[in-house]
N, C-alpha and C positions, 0 to 999 in steps of 0.2 A: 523371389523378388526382394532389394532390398529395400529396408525402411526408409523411407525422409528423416534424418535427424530434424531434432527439433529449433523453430526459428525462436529466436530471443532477440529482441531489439528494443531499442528505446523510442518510445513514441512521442514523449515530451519532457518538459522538467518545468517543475512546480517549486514552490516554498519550500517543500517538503525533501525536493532533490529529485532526481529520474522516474520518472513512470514506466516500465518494462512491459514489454509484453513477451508471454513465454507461451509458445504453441505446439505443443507437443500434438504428435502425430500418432491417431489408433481407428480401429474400429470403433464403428459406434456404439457396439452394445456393448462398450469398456469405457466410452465417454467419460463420465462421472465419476468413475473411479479413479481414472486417470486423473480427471479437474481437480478432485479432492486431493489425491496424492500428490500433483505440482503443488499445487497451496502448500502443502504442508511441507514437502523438500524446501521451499523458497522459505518460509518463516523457521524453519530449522538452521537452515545453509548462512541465511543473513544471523540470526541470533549467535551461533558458531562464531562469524568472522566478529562480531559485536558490533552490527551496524549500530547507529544511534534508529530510536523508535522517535518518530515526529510526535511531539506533545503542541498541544493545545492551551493558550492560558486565559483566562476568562476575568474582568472583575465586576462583580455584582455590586450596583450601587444603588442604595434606597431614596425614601423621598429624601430625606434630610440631605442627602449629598447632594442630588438636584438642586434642592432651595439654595446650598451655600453656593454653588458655582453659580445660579445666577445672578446672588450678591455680589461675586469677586469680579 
């Protein structure tokens, strides 16, 4: 019997750029080994081509910068 190759499709797109979903097909008592192994093909495979890594930028502001903005 042959395999299903496996579905990859886009499910959405965020800030961040495409949300994938990749669904690789096995038995179940190979689940988890396979989950683990997709994760790490796709962070390998993307890292390879140099995707860009989505960063996050934060700024921390104390009281003192509270009080001045509500002077200004």
């Amino acid at each position: 019997m042959a395999k299903p190759a496996p579905d990859v499709e886009i499910l959405t797109f965020n800030l961040s750029g495409a949300v994938l979903a990749a669904r690789p097909y096995c038995n179940n008592e190979h689940y988890w080994q396979v989950y683990f192994d997709t994760n790490r093909l796709i962070r390998d495979t993307f890292a390879h081509a140099r995707f860009p890594v989505p960063e996050q930028h934060y700024t921390v502001r104390g009281a003192e910068d509270l009080r001045l903005a509500k002077t200004a």
